[in-house]
PDB file of N, CA, C and O in Angstrom:
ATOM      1  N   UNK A   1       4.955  20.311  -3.909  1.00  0.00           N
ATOM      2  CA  UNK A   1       4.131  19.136  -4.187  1.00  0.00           C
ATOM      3  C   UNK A   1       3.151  18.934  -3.044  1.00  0.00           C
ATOM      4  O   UNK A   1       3.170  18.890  -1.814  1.00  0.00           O
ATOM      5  N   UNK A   2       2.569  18.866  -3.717  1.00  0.00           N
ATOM      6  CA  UNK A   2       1.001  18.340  -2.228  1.00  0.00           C
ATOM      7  C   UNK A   2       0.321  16.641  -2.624  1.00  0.00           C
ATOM      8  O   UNK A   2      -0.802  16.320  -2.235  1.00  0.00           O
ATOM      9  N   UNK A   3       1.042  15.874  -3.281  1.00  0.00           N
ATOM     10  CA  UNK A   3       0.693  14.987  -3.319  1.00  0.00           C
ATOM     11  C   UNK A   3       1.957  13.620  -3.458  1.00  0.00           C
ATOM     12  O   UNK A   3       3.107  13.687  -3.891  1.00  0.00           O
ATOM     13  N   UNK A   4       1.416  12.784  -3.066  1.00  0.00           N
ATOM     14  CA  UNK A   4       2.511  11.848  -2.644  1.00  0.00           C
ATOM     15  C   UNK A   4       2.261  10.597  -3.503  1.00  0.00           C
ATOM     16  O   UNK A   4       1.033  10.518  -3.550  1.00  0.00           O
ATOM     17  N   UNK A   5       2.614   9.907  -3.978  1.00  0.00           N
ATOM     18  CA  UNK A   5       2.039   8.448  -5.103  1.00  0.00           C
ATOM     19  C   UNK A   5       3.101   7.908  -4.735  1.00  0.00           C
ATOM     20  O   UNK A   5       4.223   8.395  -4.880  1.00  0.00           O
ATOM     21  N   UNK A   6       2.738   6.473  -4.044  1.00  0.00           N
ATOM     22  CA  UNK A   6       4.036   5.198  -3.880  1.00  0.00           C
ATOM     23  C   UNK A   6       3.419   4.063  -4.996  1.00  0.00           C
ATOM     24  O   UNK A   6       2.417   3.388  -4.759  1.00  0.00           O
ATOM     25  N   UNK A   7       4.117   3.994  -6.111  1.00  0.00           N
ATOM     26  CA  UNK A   7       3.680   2.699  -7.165  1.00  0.00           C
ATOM     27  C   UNK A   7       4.265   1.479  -6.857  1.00  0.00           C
ATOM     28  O   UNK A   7       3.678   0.440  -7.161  1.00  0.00           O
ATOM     29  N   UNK A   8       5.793   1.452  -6.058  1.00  0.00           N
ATOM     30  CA  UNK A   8       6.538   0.930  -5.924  1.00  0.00           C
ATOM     31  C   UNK A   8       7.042   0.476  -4.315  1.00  0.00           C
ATOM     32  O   UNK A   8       8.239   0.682  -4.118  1.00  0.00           O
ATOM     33  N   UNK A   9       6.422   0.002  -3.378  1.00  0.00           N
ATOM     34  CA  UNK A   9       6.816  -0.061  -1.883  1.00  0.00           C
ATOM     35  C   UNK A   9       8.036  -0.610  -1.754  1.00  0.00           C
ATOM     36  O   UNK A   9       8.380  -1.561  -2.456  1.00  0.00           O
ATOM     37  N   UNK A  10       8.954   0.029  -0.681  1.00  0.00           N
ATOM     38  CA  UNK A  10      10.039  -0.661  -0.216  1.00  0.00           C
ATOM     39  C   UNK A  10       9.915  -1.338   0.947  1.00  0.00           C
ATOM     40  O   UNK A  10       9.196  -0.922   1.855  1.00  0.00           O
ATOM     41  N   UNK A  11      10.642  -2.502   1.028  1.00  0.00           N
ATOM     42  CA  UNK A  11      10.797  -3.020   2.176  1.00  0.00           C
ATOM     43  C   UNK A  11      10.845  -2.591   3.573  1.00  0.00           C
ATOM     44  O   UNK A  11      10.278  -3.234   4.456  1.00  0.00           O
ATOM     45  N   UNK A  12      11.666  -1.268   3.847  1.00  0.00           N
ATOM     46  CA  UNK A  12      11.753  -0.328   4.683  1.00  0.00           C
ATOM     47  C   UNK A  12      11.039   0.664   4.570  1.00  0.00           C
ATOM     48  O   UNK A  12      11.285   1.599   3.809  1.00  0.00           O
ATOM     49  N   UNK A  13       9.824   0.560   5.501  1.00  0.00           N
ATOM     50  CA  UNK A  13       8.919   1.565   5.708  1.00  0.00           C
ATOM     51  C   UNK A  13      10.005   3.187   5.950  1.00  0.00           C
ATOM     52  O   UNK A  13       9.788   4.230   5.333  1.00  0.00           O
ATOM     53  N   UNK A  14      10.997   3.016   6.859  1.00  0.00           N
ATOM     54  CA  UNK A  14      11.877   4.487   6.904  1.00  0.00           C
ATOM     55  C   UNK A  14      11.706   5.237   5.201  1.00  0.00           C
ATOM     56  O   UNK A  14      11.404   6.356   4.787  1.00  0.00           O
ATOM     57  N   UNK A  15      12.035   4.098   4.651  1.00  0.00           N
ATOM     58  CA  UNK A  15      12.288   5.046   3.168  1.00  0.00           C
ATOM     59  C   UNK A  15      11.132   5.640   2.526  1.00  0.00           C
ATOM     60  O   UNK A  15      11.406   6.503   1.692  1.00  0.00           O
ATOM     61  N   UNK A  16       9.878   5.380   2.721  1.00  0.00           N
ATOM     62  CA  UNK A  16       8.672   5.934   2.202  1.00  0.00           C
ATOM     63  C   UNK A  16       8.247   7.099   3.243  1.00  0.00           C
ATOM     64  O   UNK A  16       7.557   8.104   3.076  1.00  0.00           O
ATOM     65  N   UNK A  17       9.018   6.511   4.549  1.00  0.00           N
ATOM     66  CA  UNK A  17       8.124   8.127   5.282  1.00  0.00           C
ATOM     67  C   UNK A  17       9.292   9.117   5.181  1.00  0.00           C
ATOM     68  O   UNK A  17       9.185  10.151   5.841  1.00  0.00           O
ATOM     69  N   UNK A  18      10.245   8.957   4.539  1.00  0.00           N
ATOM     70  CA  UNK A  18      11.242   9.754   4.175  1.00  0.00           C
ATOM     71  C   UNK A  18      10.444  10.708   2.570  1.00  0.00           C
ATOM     72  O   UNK A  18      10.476  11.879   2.191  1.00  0.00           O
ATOM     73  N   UNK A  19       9.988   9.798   2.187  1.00  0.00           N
ATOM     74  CA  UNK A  19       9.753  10.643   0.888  1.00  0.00           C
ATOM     75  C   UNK A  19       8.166  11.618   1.238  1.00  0.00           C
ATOM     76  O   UNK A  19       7.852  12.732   0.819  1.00  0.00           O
ATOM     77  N   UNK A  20       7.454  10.732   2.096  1.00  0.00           N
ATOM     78  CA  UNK A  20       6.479  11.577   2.660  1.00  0.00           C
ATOM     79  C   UNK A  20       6.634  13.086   3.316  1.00  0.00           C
ATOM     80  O   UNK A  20       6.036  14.114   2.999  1.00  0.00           O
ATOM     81  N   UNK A  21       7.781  12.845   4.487  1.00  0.00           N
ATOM     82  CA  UNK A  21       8.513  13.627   4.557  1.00  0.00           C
ATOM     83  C   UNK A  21       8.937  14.944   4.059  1.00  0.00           C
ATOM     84  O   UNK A  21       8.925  15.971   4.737  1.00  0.00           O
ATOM     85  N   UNK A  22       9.269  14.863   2.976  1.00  0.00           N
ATOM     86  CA  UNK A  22       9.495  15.729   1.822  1.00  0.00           C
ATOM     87  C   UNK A  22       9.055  16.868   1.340  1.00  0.00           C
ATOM     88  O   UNK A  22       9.573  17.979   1.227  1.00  0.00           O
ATOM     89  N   UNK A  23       7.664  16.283   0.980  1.00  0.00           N
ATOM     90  CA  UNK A  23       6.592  16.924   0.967  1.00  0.00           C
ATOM     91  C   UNK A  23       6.043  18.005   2.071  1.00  0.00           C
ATOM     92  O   UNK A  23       5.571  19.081   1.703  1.00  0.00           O
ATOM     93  N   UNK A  24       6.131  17.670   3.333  1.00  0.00           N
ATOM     94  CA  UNK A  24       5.764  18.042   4.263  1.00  0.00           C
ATOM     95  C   UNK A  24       7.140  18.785   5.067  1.00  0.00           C
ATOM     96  O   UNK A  24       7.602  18.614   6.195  1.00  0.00           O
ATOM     97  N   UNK A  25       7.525  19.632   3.986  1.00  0.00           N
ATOM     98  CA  UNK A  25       8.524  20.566   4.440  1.00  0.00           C
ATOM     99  C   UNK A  25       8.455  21.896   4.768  1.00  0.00           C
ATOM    100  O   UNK A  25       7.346  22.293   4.411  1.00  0.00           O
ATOM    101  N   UNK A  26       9.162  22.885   5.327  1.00  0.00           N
ATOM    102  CA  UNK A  26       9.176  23.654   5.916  1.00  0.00           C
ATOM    103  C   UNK A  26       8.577  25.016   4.614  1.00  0.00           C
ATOM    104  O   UNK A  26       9.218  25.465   3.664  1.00  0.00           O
ATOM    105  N   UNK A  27       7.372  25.312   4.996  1.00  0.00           N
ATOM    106  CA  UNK A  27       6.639  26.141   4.017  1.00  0.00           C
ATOM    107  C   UNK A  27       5.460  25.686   3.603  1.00  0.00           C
ATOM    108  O   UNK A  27       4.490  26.295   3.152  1.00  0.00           O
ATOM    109  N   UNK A  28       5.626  24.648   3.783  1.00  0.00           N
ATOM    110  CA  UNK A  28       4.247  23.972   3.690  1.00  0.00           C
ATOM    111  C   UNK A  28       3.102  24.346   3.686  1.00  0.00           C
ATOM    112  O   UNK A  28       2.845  24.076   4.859  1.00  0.00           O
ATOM    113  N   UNK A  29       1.985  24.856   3.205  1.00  0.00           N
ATOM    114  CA  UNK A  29       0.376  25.237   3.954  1.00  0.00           C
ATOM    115  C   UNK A  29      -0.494  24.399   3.260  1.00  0.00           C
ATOM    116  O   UNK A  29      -1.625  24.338   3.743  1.00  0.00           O
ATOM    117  N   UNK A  30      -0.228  23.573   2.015  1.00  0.00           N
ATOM    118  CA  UNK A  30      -1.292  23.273   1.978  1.00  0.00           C
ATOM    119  C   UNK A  30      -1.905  21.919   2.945  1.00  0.00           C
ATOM    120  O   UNK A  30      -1.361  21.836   4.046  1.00  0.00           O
ATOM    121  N   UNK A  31      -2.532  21.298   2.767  1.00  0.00           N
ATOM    122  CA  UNK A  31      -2.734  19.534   2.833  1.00  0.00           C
ATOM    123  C   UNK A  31      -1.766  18.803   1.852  1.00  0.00           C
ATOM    124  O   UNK A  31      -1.385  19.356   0.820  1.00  0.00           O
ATOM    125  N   UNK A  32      -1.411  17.643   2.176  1.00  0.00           N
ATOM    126  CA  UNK A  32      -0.796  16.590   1.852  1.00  0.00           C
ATOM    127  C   UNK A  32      -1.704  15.426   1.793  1.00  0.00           C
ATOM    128  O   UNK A  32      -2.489  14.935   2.603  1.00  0.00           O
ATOM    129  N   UNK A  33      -1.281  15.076   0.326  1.00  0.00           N
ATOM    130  CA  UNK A  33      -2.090  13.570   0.235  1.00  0.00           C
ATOM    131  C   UNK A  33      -1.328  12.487  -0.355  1.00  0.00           C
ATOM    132  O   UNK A  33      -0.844  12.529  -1.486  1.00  0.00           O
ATOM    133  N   UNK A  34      -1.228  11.408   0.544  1.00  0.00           N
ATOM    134  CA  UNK A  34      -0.543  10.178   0.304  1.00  0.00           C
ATOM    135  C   UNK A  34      -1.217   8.880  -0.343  1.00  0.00           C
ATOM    136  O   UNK A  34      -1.460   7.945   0.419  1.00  0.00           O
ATOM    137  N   UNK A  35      -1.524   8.766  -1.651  1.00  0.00           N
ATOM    138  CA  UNK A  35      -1.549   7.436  -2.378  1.00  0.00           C
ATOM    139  C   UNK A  35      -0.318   6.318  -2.114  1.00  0.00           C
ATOM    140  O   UNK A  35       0.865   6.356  -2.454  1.00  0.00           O
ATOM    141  N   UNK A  36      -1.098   5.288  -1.354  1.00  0.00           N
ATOM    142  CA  UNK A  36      -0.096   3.830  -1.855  1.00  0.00           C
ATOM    143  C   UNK A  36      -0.861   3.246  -2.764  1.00  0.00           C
ATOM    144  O   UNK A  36      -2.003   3.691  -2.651  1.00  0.00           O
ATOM    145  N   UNK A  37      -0.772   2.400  -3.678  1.00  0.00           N
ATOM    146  CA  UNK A  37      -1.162   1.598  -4.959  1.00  0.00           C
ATOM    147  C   UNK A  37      -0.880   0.565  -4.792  1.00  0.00           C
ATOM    148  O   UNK A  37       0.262   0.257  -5.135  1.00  0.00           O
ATOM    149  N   UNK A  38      -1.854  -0.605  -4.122  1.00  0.00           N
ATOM    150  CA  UNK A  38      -1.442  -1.528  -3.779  1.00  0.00           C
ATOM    151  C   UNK A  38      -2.304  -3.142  -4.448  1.00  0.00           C
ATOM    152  O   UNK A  38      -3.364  -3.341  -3.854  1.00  0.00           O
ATOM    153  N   UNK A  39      -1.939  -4.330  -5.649  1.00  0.00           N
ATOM    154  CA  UNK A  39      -2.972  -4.467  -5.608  1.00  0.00           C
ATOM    155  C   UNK A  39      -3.194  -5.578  -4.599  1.00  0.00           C
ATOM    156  O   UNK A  39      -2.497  -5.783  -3.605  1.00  0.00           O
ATOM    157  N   UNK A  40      -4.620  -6.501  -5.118  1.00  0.00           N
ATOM    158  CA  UNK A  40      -4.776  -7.586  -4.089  1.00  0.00           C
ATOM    159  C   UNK A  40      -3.736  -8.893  -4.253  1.00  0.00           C
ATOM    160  O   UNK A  40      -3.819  -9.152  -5.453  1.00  0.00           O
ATOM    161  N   UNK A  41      -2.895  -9.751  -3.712  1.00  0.00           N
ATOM    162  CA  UNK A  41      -2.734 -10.959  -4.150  1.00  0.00           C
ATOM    163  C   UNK A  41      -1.178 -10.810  -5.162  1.00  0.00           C
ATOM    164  O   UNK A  41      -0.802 -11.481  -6.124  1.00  0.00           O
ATOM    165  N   UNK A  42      -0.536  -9.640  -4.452  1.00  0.00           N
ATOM    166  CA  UNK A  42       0.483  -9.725  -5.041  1.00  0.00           C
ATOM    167  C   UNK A  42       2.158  -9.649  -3.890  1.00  0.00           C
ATOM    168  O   UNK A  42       2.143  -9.957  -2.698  1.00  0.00           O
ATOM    169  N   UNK A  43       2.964  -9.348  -4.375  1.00  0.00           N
ATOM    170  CA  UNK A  43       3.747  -8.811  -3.602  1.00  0.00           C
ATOM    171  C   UNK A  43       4.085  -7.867  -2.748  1.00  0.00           C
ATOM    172  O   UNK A  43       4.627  -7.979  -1.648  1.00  0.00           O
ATOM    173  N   UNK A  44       3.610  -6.596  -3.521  1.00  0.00           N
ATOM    174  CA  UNK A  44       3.262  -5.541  -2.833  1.00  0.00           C
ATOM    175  C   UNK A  44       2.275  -5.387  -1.794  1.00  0.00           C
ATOM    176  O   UNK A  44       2.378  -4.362  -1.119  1.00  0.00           O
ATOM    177  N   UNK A  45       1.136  -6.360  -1.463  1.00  0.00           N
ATOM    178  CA  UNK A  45       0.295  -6.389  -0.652  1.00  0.00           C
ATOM    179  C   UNK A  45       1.204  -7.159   0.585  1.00  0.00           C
ATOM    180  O   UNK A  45       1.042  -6.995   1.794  1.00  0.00           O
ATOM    181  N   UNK A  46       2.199  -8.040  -0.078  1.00  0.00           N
ATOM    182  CA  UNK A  46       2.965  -8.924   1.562  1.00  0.00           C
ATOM    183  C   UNK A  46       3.680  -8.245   1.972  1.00  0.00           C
ATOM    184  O   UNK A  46       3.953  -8.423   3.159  1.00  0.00           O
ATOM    185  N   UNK A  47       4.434  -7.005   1.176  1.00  0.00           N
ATOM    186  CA  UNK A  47       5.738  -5.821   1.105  1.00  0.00           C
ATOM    187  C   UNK A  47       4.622  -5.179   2.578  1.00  0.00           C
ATOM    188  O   UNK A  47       4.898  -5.127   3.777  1.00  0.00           O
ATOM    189  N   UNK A  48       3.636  -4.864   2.012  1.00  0.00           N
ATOM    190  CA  UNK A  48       3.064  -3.697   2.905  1.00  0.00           C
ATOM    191  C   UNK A  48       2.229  -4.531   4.178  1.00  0.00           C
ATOM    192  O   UNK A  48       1.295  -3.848   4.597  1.00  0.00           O
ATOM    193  N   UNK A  49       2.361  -5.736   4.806  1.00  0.00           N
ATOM    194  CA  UNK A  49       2.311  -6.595   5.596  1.00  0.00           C
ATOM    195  C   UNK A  49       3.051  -5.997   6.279  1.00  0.00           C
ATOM    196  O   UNK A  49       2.842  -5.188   7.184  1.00  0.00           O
ATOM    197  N   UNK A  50       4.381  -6.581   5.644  1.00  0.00           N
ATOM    198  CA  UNK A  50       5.363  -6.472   6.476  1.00  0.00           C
ATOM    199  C   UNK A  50       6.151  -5.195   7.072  1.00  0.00           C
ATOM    200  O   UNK A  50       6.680  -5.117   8.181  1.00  0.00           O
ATOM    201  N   UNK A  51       6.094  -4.154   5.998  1.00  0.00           N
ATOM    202  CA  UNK A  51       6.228  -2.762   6.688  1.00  0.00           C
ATOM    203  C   UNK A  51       5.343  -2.720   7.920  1.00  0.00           C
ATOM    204  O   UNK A  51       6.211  -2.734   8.793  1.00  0.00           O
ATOM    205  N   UNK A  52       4.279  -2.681   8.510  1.00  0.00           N
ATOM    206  CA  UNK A  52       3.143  -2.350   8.868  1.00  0.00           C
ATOM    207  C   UNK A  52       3.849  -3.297  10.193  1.00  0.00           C
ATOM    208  O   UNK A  52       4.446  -2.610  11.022  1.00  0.00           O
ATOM    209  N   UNK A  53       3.827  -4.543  10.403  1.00  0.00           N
ATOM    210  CA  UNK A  53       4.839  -5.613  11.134  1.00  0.00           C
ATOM    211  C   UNK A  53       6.024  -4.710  11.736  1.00  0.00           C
ATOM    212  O   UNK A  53       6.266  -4.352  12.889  1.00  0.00           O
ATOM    213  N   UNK A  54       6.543  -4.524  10.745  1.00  0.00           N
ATOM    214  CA  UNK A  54       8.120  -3.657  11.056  1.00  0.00           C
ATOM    215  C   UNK A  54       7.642  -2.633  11.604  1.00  0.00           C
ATOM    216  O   UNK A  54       8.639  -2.369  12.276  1.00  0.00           O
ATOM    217  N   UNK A  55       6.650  -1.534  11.963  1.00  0.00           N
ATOM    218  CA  UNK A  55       6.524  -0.464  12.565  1.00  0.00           C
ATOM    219  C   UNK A  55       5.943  -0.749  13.732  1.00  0.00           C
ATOM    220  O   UNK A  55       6.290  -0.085  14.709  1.00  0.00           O
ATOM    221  N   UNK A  56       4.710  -2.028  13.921  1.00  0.00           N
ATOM    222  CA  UNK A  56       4.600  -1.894  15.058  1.00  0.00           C
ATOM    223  C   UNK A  56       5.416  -2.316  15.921  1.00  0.00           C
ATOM    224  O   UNK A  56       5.114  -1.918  17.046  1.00  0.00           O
ATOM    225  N   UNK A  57       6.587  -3.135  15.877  1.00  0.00           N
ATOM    226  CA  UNK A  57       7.787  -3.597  16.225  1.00  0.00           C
ATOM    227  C   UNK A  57       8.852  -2.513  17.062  1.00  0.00           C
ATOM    228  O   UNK A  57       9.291  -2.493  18.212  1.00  0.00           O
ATOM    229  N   UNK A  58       9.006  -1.719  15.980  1.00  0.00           N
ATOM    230  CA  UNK A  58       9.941  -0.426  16.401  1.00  0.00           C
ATOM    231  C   UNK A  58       8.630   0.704  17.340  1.00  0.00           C
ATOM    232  O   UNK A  58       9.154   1.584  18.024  1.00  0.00           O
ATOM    233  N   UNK A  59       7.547   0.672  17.349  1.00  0.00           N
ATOM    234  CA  UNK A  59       6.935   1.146  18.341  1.00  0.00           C
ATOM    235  C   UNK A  59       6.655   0.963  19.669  1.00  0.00           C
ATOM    236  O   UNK A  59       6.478   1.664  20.665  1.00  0.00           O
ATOM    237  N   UNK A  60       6.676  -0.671  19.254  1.00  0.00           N
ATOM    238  CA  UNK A  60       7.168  -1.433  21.102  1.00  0.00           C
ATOM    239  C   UNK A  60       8.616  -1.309  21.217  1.00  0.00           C
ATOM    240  O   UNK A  60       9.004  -1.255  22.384  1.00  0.00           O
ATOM    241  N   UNK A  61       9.293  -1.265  20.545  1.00  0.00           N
ATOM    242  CA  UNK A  61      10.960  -1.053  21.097  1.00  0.00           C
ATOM    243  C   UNK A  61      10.436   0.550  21.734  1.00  0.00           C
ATOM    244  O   UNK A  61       9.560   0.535  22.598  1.00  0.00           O
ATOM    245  N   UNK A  62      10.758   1.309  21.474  1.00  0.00           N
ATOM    246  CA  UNK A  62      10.307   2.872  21.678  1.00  0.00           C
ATOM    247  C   UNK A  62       9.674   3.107  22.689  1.00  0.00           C
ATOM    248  O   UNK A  62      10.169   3.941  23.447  1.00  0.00           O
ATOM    249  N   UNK A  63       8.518   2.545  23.030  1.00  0.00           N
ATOM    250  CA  UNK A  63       7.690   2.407  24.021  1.00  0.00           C
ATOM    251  C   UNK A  63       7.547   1.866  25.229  1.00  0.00           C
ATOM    252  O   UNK A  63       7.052   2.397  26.223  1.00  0.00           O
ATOM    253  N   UNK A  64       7.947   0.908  25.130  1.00  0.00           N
ATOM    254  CA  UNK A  64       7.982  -0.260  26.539  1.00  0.00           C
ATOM    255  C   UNK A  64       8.839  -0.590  27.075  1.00  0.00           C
ATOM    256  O   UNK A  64       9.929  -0.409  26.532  1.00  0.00           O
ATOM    257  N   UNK A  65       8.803  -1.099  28.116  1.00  0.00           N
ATOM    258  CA  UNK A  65       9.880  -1.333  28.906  1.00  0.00           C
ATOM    259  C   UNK A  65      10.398  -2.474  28.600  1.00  0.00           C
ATOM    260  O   UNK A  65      10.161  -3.208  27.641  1.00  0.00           O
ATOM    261  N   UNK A  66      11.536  -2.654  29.963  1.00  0.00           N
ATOM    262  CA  UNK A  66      12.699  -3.527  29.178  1.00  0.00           C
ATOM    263  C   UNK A  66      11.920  -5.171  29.311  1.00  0.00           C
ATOM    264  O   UNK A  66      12.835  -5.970  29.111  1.00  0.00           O
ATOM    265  N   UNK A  67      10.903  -5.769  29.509  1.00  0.00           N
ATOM    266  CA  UNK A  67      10.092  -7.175  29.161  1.00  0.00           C
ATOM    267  C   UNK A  67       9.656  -7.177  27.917  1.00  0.00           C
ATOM    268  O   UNK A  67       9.344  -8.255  27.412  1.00  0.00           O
ATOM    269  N   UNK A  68       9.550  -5.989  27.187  1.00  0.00           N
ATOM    270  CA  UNK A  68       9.348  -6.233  25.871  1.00  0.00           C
ATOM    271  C   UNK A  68      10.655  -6.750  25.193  1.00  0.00           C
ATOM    272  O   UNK A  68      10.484  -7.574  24.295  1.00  0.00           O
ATOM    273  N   UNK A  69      11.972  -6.377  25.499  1.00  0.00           N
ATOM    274  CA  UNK A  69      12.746  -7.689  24.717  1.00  0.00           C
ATOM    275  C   UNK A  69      13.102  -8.826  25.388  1.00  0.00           C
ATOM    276  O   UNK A  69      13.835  -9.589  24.759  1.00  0.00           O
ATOM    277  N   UNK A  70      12.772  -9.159  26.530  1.00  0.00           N
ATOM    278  CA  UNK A  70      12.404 -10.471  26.813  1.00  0.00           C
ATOM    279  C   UNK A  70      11.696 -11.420  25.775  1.00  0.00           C
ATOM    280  O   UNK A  70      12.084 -12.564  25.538  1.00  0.00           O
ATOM    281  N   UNK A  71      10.480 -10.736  25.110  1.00  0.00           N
ATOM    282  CA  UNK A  71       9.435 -11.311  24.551  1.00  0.00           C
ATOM    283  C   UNK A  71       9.890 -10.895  23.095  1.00  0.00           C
ATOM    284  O   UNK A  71       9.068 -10.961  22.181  1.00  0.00           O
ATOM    285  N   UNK A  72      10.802 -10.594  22.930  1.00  0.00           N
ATOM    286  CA  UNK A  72      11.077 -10.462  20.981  1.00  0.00           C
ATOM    287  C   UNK A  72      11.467 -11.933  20.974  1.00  0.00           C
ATOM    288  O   UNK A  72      11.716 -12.553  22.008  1.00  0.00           O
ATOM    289  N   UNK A  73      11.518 -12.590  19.446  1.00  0.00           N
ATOM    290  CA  UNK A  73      11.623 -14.246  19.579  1.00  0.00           C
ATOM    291  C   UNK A  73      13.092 -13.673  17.959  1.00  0.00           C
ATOM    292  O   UNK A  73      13.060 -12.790  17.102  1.00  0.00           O
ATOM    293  N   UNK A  74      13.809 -14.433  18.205  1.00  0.00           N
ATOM    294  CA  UNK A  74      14.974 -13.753  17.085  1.00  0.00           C
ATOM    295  C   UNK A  74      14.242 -13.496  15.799  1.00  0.00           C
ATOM    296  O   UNK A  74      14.527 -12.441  15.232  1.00  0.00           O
ATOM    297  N   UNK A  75      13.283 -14.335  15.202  1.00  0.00           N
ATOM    298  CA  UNK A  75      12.680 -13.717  14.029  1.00  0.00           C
ATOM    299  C   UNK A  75      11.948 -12.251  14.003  1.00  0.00           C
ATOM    300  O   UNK A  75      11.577 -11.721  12.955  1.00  0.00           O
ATOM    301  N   UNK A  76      11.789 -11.656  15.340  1.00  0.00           N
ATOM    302  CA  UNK A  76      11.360  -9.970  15.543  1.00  0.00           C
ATOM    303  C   UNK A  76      12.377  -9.329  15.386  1.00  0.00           C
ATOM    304  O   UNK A  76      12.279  -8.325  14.681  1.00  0.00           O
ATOM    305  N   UNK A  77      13.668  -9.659  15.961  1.00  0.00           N
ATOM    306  CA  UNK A  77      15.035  -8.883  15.987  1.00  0.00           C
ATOM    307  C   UNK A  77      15.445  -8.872  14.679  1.00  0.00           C
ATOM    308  O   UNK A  77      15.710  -7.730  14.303  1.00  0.00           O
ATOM    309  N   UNK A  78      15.667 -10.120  13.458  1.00  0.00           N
ATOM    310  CA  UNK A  78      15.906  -9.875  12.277  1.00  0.00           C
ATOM    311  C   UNK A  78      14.944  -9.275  11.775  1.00  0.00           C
ATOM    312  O   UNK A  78      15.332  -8.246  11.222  1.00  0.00           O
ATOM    313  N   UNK A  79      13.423  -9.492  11.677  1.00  0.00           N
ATOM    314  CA  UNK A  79      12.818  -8.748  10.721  1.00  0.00           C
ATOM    315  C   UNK A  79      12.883  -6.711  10.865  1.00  0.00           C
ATOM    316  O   UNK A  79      12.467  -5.859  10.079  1.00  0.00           O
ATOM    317  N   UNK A  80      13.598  -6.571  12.232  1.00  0.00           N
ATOM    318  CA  UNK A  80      13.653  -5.029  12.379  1.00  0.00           C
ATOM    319  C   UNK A  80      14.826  -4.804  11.882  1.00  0.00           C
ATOM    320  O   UNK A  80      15.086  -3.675  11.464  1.00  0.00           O
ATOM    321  N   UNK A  81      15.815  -5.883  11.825  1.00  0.00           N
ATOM    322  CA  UNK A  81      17.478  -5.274  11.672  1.00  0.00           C
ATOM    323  C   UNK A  81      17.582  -5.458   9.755  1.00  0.00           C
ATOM    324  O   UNK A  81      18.625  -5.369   9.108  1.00  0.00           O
ATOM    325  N   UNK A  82      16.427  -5.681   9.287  1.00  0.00           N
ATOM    326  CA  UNK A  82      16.358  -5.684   7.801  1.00  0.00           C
ATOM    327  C   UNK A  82      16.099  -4.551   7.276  1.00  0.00           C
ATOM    328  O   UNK A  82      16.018  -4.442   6.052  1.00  0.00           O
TER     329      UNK A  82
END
C-alpha cells in the first residue's frame, strides 16, 4: 500500500502513526501518502486539536529537562495519560 486514508481519527495519536507505520515497512520504495479527512466544525476537527496537543506534550516530556514538569498543570498529565 502506498497510501494511507484516516476517515475516522482516534483519540490517541499513537494509534494512527501506528497504522502509518505500516505502510512504511520494510521493502518499501515507493512514496507514502497520508490523507486525514477532516471536516470544519465538527468533532473530528477537536479529536485532531487534541492529538496535535497530546504530541506536543510528549515532545516536551522527551525533550526537556526536568522544569518542564514543574510546569505541567495536572490537566497536561491527564490529557497525556489518556
Amino acid at each position: 500500500a502506498d497510501y494511507v486514508f484516516i476517515l475516522d481519527p482516534w483519540w490517541n495519536p499513537a494509534v494512527e502513526q501506528q497504522a502509518i507505520d505500516r505502510t512504511h515497512r520494510i521493502g518499501q520504495d515507493k512514496k507514502v501518502f497520508i490523507y486525514k479527512f477532516i471536516a470544519k466544525d465538527t468533532v473530528e476537527e477537536k479529536i485532531l486539536a487534541l492529538q496535535n496537543r497530546k504530541k506536543s506534550l510528549a515532545r516536551s516530556l522527551i525533550t526537556t529537562e526536568e522544569s518542564f514538569f514543574k510546569s505541567l498543570s495536572k490537566d497536561d498529565i491527564r490529557d497525556l495519560l489518556k
